[in-house]
N, C-alpha and C positions, 0 to 999 in steps of 0.2 A: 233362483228359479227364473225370475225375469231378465236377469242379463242372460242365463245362461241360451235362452230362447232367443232374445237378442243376437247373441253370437250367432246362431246357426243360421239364422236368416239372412244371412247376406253370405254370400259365395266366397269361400278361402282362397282359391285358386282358380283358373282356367280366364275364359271369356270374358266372363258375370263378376269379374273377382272384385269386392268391393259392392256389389248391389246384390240387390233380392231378385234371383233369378225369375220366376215364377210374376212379380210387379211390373222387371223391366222388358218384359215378353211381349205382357198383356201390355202395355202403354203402346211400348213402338208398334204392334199389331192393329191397334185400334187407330193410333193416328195414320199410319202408311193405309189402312183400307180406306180413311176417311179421304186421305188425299187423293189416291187412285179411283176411286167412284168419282171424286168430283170432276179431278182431269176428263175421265171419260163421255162423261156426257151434262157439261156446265148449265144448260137450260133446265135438265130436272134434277141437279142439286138446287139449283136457284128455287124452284116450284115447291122443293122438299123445304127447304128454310123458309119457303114464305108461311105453308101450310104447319108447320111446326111452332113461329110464330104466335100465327093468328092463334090456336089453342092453348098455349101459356099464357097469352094475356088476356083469353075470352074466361077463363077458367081458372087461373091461380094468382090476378095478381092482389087478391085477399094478404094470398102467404110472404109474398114478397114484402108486403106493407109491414104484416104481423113483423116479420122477422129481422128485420131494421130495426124496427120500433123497440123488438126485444134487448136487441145487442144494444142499442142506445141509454135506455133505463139500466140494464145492469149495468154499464159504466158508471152511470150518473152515481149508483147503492155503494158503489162496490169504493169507490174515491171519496165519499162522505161516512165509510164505516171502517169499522176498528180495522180491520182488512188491510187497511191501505197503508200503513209501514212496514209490511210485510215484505223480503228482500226477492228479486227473483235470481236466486244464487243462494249462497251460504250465508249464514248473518255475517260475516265478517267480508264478505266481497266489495270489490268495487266496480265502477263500469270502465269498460271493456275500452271507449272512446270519449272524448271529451266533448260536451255539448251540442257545442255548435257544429263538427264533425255529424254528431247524432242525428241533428236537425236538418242537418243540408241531405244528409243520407235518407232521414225519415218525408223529405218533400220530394225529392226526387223519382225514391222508388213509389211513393205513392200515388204522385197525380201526373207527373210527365206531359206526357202527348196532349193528353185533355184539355188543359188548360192555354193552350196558344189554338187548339184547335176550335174550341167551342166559347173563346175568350169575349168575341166578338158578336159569331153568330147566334149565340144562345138571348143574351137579352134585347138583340135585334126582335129575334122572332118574337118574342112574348111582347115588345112593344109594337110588334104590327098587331093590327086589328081587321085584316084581308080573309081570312080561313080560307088563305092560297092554299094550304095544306088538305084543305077539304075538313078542316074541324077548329073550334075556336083558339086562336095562338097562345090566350092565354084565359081560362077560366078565373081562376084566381083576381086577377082585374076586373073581369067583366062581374064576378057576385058582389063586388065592392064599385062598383059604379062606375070605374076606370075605363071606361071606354075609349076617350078623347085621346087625340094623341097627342101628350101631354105631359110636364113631369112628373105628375102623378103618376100615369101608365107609366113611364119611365120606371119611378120608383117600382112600385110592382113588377116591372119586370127581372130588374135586380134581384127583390127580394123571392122569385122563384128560382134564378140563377142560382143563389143563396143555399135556399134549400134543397137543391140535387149536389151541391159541389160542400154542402157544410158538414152537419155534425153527424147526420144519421149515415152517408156513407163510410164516414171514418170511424165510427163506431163499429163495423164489422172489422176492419182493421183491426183498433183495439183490442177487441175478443181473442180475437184469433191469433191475433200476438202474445195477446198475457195470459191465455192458457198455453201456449208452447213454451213459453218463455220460463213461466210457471213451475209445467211437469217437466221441462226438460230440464232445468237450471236447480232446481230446488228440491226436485221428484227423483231427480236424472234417469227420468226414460226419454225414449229416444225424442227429438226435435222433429217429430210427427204430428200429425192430425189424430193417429191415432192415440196416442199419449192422455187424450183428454178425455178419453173416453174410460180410463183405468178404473177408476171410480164406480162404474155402471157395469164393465163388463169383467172386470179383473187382467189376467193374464189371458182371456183371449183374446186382449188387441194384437197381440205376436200371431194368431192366426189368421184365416181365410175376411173375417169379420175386417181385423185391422186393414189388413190389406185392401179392401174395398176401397174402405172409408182414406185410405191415404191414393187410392186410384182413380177416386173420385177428385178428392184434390189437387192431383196432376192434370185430367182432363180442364179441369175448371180453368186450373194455370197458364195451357195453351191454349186455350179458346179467348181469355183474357187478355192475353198478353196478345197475342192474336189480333183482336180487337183494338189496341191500339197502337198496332203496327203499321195496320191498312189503314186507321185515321191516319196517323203521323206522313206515311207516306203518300196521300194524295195529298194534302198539305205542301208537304216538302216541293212538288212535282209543280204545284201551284208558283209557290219560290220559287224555283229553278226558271221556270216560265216568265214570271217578273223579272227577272236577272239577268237572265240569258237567253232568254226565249225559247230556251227547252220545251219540246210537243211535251204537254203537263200529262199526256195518257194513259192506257194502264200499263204500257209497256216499260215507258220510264216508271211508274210506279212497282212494278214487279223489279226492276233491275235497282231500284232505290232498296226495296225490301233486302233484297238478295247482299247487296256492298253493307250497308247497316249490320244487317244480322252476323255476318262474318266480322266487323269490329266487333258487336255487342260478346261474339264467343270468343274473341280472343280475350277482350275485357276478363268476361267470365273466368278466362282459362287461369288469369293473373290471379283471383282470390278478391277476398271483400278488403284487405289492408292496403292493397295495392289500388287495380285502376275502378274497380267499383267506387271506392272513395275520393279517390282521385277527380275521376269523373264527376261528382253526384255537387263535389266542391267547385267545380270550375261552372257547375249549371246553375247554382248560386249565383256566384257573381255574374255570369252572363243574364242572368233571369232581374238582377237588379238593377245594370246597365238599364237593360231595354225598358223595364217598370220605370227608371227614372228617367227615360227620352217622354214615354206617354206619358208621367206626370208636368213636367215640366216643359213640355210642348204644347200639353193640353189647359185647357180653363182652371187653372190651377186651384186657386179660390172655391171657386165652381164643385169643382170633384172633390175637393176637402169636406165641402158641405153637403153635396149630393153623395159621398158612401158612407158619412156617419145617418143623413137620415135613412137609408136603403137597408143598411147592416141593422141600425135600431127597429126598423118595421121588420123585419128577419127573424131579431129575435124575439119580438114581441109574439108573433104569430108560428112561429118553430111548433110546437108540440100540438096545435088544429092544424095545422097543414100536415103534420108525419101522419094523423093518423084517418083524413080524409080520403074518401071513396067516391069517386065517380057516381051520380045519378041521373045520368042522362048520355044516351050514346054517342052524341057530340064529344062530353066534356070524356066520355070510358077513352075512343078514340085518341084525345090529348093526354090524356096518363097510358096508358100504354105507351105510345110514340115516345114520350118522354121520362116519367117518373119510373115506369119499371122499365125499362130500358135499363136509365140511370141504378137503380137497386142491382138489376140482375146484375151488370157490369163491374159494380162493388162489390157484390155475394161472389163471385167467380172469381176475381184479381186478389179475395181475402186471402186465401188460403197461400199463395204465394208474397202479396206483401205482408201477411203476417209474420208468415215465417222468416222474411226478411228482417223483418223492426225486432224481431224476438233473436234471430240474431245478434242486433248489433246492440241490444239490452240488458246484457246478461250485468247483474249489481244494480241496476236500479231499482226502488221501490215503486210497488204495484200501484203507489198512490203518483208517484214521479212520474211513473211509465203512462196511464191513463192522461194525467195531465197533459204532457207532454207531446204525448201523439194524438189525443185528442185535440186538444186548443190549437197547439203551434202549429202544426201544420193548417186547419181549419183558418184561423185567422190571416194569412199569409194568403189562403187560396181567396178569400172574402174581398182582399186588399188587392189582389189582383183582377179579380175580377171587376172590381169595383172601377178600378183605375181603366183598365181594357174599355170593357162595356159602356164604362162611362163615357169618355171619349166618343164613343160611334154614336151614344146615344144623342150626347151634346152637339154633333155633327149635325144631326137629322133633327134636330126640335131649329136650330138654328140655320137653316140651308138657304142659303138665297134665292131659291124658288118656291118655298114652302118648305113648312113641316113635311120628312120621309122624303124630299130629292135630293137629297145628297149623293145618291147611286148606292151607297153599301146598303140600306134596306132592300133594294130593286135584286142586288144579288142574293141576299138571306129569302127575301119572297119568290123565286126560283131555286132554292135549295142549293146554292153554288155556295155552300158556308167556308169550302176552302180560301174562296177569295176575299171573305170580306175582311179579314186581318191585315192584309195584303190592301186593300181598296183604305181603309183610314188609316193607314200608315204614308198613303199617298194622298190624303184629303187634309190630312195635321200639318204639314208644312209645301212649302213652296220651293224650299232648297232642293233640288236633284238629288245632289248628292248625298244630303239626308238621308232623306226618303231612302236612296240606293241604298245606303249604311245600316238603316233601321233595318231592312229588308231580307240584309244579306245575315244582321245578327238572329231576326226572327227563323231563320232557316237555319244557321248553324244550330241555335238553340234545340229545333226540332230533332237535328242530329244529334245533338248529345245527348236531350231525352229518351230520345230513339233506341240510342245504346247505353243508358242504365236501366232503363226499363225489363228491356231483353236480358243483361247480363244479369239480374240482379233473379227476372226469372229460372233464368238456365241453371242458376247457380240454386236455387230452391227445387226446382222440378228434380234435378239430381240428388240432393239433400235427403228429398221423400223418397227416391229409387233405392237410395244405401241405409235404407232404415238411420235418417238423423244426423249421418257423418258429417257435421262441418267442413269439411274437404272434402266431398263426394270424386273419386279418379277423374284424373280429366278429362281423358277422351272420351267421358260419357257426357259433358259438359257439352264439348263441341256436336258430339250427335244432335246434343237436345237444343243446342242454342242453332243450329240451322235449320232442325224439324219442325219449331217455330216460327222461321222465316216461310218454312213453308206451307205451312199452313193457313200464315196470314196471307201469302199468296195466290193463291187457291181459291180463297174465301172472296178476295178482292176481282177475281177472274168471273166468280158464281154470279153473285150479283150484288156486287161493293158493298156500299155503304147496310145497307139493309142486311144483308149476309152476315154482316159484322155485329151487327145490333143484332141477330138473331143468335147468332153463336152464342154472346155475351147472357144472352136472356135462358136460353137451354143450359148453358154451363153451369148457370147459376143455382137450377133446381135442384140437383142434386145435394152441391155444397149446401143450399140453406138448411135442409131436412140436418144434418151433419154439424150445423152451426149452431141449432138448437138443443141439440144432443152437449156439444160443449160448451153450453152454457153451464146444463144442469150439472156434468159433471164436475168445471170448476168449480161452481157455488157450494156441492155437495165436500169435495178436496178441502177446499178453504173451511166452512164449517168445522172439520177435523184437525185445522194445522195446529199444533200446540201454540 
């Protein structure tokens, strides 16, 4: 009954052949109007994302909290109970790629852009104490005394870096990997969002119901992916400008999107064995390159000891910090701006890296699978950031005109967060040519993130179009891997950076409601498996 329904939802012949006509309509339909409204008149899409905004985070970001918080704790149940040598495949399978293949794949598609872009300016901002922003930089310091600007603050600033880039965002991940990974591999329904809802609704995921619920997961996908497009490329545009003196504008940034996304979909076009892997490995090694110019240019000693004690106060404090609330419109102002930001932007990108990691997972144990994508990537993002941040931070306690003149706080306290990567890359030595070298690896790197990110989406958004097909036709691949370029386009044109943070935060609502649904339906599956 249920393959047979399967069958027919995806097109035999013609146009569509290969996708669900009726999914891949409504998708291109909603994105091409969204794009067309904004071109048309970019002041009151800007006005509309600001206004759309302010109401998710005046009014929901309870659920955003809730729903992290949730996905987090059933990991934790679900890897400490009888559950977890449970195969996702056949008992007798094996996986599909070898480890550290897995791992480079599992870092890649999951944090990218983010991490070179907010590497810096993130526990920058938490260690000022200005409310340049117009609200305190960092609450978390300030209830704990941390005012001074100081190692202390330092530490605290790390340790909120910590918690938007550690466990609770990759715990959606998780979820929504290991029920796909789950019902598709082990279930063998299709490598959908719907799939997880079998449980709860039966065989009407195959209908109008499933369909939603995997349309929702699409939109989430490009507004994500989206999101860090427009980061990666005003970054990039930053580089270019340091290097070459490229106008760093929106125009090079529109034409940076546009060259990217055309690799990222040929990427895509290749398949996940070919240049997705390929890529996801060379971003490896170039990722550890540049981590070991920061470590070893930097205070070496120094940051050994400042990110074990940063990471230990992180974890000390991890489960009061997941599940605090704002109580006073200062500190609501800095969670919003930041903490649901950070959520919505993980709830939205789940449903596309999930289905990624659930991919390239198929034979591993549910106890393997959690671990795995849970820690290793997390720990690796801690490490980097620690090493990044720390540097600027040891910059700026150290500066020879005081504490905060070293110039890269002056750019973070003006919001120019592109540059500050770029500013302590040029503050850490004195060699030109360094410095140039560092510079030009920090901007390739942004390119290669660039294009797994993209391809790894195009290649999921398609996936969910063809009802599951792991080879979803390709030139729906190329449709959707440049319908993302444009998007994030668009969005950077409305009103950049905020436009992008507001995509990311609206995408996200949907997906959560959807998130929570597959929770209850793996737990209710699993309860059942023999």
């Amino acid at each position: 009954m249920s393959g047979a329904r399967h069958r027919r939802a995806t097109a035999d012949a013609g146009l569509w052949k290969g996708l669900n006509p009726a999914m891949a309509l409504a998708a291109k339909g909603v994105v091409l109007v969204f794009v067309l409204a904004t071109i048309r008149d970019v002041d009151a899409a800007g006005a509309v994302f600001g206004r759309m905004r302010d109401w998710i985070e005046g009014t929901l970001d309870w659920f955003y909290i809730l729903t992290v918080c949730a996905a987090a704790f059933t990991c934790l149940f679900l890897v400490c109970s009888r559950f977890g040598r449970i195969r996702l495949g056949d008992d007798a399978s094996e996986p599909e790629f070898r480890t550290s293949s897995w791992i480079a794949m599992l870092f890649s598609a999951g944090i990218g852009i983010g991490v070179l872009f907010f590497s810096i300016a993130e526990p920058l901002f938490y260690f000022d104490a200005s409310s340049a922003a117009g609200y305190p930089n960092n609450p978390f310091a300030d209830m704990a005394g941390a005012v001074l600007p100081d190692e202390q603050r330092a530490v605290h600033a790390m340790r909120v870096t910590y918690f938007h880039w550690g466990i609770h965002g990759w715990a959606a991940y998780v979820v929504v990997g290991l029920c796909l990974a789950y019902f598709g591999f082990r279930k063998k329904l299709p490598l959908t969002l719907r799939s997880a809802l079998h449980p709860l609704i039966g065989d009407r995921i195959y209908g109008p119901t499933g369909d939603l619920v995997d349309l929702l997961a699409v939109f989430g996908g490009v507004f994500g992916i989206a999101t860090s497009l427009g980061l990666g490329a005003s970054q990039m545009a930053t580089g270019l400008n340091v290097l070459f003196d490229v106008d760093p504008g929106v125009v090079t940034q529109v034409g940076l999107i546009a060259a990217i996304s055309l690799a990222a979909t040929l990427s895509a076009v290749s398949g996940v064995k070919r240049g997705i892997r390929m890529l996801s490995e060379w971003n490896i090694v170039l990722s550890i390159l540049l981590l070991g110019c920061f470590l070893f240019l930097g205070p070496f000693t120094w940051l050994v000891q400042f990110v074990a004690t940063s990471i230990g106060a992180y974890l000390w404090r991890v489960v009061p910090m997941g599940f605090w609330i704002a109580d006073t419109p200062d500190q609501a102002a800095w969670q919003n701006a930041w903490t649901i930001f950070y959520w919505g932007w993980w709830i939205s990108w789940a449903p596309f890296v999930g289905t990624f990691i659930a991919r390239i997972s198929r034979g591993r144990t549910l106890r393997e699978f959690i671990l795995g994508v849970l820690f290793v990537p997390t720990g690796l993002g801690l490490l980097w950031f620690g090493v990044f941040g720390g540097n600027a931070l040891h910059l700026e306690l150290n500066a020879a005109g005081g504490v905060g003149t070293a110039g890269i706080l002056e750019l973070v306290r003006a919001a120019n967060y592109e540059a500050a990567l770029y500013a302590t890359i040029d503050r850490m030595t004195d060699v030109g040519w360094l410095a140039w070298a560092m510079s030009a690896m920090a901007t390739l790197l942004l390119a290669t993130w660039f294009v797994t990110s993209s391809d790894s989406g195009t290649l999921v958004i398609t996936t969910f179009l063809s009802m599951g097909n792991a080879h979803p036709p390709r030139r729906f691949r190329i449709v959707w891997g440049l319908g993302v370029g444009a998007v994030a386009a668009v969005l950077l044109l409305a009103d950049g950076l905020q436009a992008l943070q507001t995509a990311a935060i609206a995408a996200a609502l949907p997906v959560s409601v959807v998130l929570l649904f597959m929770i209850a339906g793996l737990l209710r599956s699993l309860a059942r498996d023999p």
